[in-house]
C-alpha positions in Angstrom: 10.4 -46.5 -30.5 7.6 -49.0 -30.4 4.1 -48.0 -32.2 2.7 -48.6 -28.3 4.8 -45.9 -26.8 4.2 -43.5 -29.7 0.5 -44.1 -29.4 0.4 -43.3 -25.7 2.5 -40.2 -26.4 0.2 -39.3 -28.8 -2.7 -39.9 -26.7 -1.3 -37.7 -23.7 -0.7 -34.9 -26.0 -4.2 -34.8 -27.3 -5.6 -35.7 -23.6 -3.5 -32.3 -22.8 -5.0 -30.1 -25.8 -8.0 -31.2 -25.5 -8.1 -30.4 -21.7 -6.4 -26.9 -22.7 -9.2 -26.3 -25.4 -11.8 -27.4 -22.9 -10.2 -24.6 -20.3 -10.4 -21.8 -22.2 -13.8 -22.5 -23.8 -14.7 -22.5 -20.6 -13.2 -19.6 -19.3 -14.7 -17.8 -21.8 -17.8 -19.0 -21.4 -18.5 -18.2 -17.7 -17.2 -14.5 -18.5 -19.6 -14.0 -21.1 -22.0 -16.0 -19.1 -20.9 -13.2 -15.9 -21.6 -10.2 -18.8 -24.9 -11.9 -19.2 -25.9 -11.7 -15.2 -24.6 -8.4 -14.7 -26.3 -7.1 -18.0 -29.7 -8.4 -16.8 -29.3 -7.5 -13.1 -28.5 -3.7 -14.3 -31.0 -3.8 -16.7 -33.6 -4.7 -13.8 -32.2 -2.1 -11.1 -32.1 0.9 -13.8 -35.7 -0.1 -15.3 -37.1 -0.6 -11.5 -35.7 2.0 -9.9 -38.6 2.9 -7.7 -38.1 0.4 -6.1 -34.4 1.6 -4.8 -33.5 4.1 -1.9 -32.4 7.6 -3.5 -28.6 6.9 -2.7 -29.2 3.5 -5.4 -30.8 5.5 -7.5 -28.2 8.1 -7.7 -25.3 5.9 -8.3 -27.8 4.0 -11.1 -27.8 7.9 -12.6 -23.9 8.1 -12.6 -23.4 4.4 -13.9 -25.6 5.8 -16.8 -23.7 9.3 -17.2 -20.2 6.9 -16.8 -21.8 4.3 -20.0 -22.8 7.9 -21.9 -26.4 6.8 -22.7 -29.4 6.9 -20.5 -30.9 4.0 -22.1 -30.5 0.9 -19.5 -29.9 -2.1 -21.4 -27.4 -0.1 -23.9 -25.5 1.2 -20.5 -25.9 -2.3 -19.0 -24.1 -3.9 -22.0 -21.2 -1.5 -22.0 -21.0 -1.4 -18.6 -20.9 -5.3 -17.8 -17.8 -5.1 -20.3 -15.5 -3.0 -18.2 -12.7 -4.3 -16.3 -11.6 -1.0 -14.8 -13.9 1.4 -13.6 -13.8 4.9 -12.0 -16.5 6.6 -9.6 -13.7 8.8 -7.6 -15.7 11.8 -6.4 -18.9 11.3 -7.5 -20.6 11.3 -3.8 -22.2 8.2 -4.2 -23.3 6.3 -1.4 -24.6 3.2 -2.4 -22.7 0.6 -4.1 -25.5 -1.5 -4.4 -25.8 -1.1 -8.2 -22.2 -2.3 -8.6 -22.7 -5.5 -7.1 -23.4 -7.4 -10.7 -20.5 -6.1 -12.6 -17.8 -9.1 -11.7 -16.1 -8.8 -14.5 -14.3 -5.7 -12.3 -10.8 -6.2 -11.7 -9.5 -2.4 -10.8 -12.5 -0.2 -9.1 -11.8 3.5 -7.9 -14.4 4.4 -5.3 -12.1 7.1 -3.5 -13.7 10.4 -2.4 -17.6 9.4 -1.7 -19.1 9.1 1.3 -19.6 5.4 1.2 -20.0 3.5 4.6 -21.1 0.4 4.2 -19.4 -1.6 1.5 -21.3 -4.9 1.5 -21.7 -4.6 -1.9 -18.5 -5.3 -3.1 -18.1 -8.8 -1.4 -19.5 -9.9 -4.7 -16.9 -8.6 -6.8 -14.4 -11.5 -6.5 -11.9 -10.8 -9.4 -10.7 -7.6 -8.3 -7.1 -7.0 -8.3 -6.8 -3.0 -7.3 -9.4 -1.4 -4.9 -9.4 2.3 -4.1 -11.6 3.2 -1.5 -9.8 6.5 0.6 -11.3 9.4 1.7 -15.0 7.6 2.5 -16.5 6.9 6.0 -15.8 2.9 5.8 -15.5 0.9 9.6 -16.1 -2.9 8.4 -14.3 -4.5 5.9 -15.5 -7.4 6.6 -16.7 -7.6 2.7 -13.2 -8.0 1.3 -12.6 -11.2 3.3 -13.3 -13.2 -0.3 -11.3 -11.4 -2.7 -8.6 -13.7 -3.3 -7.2 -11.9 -6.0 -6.7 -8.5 -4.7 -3.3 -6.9 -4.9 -3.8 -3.2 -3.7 -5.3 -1.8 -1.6 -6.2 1.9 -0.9 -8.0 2.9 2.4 -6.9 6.4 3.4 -8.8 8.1 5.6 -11.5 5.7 6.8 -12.7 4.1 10.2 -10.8 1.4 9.9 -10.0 -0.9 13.8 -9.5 -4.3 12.2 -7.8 -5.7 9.6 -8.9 -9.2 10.5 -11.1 -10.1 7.0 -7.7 -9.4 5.1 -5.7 -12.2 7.1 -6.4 -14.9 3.8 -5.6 -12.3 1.1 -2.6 -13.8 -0.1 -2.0 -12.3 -3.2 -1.8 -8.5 -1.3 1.0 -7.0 -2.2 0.6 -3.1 -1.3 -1.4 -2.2 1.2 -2.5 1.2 2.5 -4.1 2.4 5.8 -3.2 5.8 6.8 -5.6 7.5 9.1 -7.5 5.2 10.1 -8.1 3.5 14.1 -5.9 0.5 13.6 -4.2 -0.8 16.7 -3.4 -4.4 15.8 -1.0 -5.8 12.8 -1.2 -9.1 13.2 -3.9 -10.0 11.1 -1.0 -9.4 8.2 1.6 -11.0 9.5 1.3 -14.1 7.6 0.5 -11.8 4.2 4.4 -13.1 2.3 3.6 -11.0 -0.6 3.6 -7.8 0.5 6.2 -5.0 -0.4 4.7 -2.0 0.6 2.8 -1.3 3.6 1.2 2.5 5.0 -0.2 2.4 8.6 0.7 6.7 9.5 -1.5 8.3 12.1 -3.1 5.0 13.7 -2.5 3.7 17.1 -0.2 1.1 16.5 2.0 0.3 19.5 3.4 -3.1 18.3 4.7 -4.4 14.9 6.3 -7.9 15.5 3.5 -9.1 12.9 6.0 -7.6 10.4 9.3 -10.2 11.3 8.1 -12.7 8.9 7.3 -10.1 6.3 11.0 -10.6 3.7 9.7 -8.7 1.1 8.8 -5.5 2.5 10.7 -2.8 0.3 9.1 -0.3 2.1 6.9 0.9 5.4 5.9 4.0 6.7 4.8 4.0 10.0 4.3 7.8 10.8 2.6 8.7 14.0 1.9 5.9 16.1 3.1 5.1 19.5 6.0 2.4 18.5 9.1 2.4 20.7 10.8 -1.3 19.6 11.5 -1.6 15.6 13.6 -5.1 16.5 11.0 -6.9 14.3 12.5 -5.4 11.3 16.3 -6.7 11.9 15.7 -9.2 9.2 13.5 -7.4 6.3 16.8 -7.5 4.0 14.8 -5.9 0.9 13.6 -3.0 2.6 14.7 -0.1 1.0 12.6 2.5 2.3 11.9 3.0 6.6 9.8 6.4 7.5 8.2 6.0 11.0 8.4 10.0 12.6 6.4 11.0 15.1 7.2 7.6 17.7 9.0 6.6 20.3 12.1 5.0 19.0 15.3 4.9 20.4 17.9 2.0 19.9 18.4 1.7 15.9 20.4 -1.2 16.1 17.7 -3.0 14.6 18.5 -1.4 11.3 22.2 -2.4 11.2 21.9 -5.1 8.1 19.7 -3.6 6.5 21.9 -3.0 3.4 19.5 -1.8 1.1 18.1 1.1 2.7 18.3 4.3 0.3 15.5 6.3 2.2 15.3 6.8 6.4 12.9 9.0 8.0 13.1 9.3 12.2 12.1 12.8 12.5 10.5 13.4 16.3 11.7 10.4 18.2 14.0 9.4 21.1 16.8 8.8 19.3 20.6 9.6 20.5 22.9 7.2 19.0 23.0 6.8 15.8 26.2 4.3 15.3 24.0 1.3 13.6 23.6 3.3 10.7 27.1 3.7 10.1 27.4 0.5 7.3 24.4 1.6 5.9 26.2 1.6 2.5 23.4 2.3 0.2 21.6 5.6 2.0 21.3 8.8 0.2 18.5 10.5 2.5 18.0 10.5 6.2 16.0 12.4 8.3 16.9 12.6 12.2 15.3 16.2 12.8 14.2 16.7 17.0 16.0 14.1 18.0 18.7 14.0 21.0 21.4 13.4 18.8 25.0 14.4 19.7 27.4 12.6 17.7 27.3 12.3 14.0 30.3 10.7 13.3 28.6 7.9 11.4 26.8 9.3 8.9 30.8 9.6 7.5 31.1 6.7 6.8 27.7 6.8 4.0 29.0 7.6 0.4 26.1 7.8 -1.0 24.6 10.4 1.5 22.6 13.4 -0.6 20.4 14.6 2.1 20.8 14.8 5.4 17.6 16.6 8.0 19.7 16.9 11.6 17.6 20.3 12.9 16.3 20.4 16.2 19.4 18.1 17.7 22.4 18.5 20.1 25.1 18.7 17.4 28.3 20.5 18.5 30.9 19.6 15.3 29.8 18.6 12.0 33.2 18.4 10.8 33.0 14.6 10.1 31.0 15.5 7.1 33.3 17.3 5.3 34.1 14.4 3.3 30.7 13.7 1.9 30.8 14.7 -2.1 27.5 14.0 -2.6 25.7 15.9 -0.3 23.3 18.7 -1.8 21.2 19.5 1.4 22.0 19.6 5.0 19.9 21.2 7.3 21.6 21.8 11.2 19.5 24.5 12.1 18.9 24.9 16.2 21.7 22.7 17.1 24.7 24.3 19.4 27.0 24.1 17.2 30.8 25.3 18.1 30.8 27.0 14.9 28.4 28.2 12.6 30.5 26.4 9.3 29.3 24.8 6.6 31.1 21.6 6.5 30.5 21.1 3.2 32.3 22.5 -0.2 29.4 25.0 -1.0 28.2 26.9 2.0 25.2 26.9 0.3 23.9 23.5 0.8 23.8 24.0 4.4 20.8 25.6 6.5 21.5 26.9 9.8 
């Protein structure tokens, strides 16, 4: 090798440590510079704090009591440290106090009465966010946090889940109980595996087609009738959507790895799509108008099986399930009252 070529190898291996050096001297400048800001800007709020409305100054008083010392700079210092921090069911209100503390990549705000949330668009490393159980209609403020990967919103106000359309690094995302009527704001969200919309007023969910690595949704009480959007979700394992209006299952025919269905209170009567299911163990098909159960024979792996509240005449077909432990065909008219199973124990009439 020529003294040229092992010069400029040289050279590009020292232009590369030196730009690795440079990067993390730099990265840990701008966080200690961050600890800096946020220890001065705490500092100011909990020595001023006059100044602030009485909600401020009540979350100021349970930063404090969460850094264990009522001396502001000391709690500003260890505060402007923490990467995780916790102020479930403290009724706080105001979250302006937080706003300096971007250092925050896990923050547990569950349980308050919170409503406006404005505060928290300046938290932009946050990776888990738990903000259930609070009063919360605009979420507007999360539109910038790139990194977030969870997200908790039980029980809120929540119409629009437009500011999360850009969030690309989502990958669990929950909204029970809230006002949400539109999904397609998401549908462009590729990382997501987990998704919780119960008790909204969804009536359409073709914003979840392009969704491949869903592993599970739950989709309890809405008004959804077509589930066609999910024919191609191949990794989803789990599928709970009671309390709708679905009907035609066929849908659900390829989706192989489904361990976990839940179609309690629907419309549904046939129940032949399920039939290759290979890899269920539960299903619940309770106050449904199901007749024929032949299919669920064919499921090896079947453990617990919810068919109360049905049109069931013969459950012999089961009889040749070994791994069923609960089976519940209460309120059916059944030609006999027989347990098809080895132990008439596991069955509830």
């Amino acid at each position: 090798m020529s003294s040229f070529k092992k010069f400029l190898i040289s050279s590009r291996i020292f232009q590369f440590l030196f730009g690795l050096l440079f990067f993390l001297i730099l990265s840990k400048t701008w966080l200690n510079h961050t600890s800096v800001n946020a220890t001065t800007a705490f500092t100011e709020l909990c020595l001023n704090q006059e100044r602030l409305s009485e909600e401020a100054q009540y979350t100021v008083s349970i930063l404090l009591e969460k850094a264990r010392n009522a001396d502001c700079e000391i709690a500003a210092r260890h505060l402007a440290q923490l990467d995780k921090l916790d102020l479930s069911a403290t009724e706080i209100k105001d979250l302006t106090p937080l706003s300096s503390f971007q250092k925050i990549t896990e923050l547990y705000i569950a349980d308050n009465q919170i409503i406006d949330i404005t505060p928290l668009s300046y938290l932009k490393r946050i990776e888990k966010l738990e903000l259930s159980n609070n009063s919360i209609s605009d979420i507007s403020p999360l539109a910038n946090m790139k990194k977030l990967e969870t997200l908790w919103m039980w029980n809120n106000q929540v119409s629009s889940l437009k500011p999360l359309a850009k969030l690309k690094n989502l990958t669990h995302l929950y909204l029970p109980n809230n006002k949400i009527v539109n999904l397609r704001p998401i549908a462009f969200l590729k990382n997501l595996e987990a998704i919780i919309f119960d008790n909204n007023q969804i009536t359409d969910i073709s914003a979840l087609s392009l969704l491949d690595k869903l592993i599970g949704v739950s989709l309890m009480k809405n008004k959804i009738e077509d589930i066609s959007s999910l024919e191609n979700l191949e990794n989803l394992k789990v599928f709970m959507a009671p309390y709708n209006r679905i009907n035609d299952l066929s849908p659900l025919e390829k989706l192989s790895q489904l361990n976990l269905l839940i179609l309690d209170n629907n419309l549904v009567k046939d129940i032949r799509p399920l039939s290759n299911l290979l890899n269920l163990e539960k299903v619940h098909l309770s106050h449904n108008t199901i007749v024929d159960i032949t299919p669920l024979s064919f499921l090896p792996k079947l453990s617990y099986i919810q068919l109360n509240n049905n049109r069931i005449k013969d459950t012999s077909s089961l009889k040749n399930l070994t791994q069923v432990t609960h089976l519940n065909i209460a309120n059916n008219p059944l030609n006999y009252l027989n347990c098809p199973m080895e132990t008439d124990s596991i069955c509830r009439f």
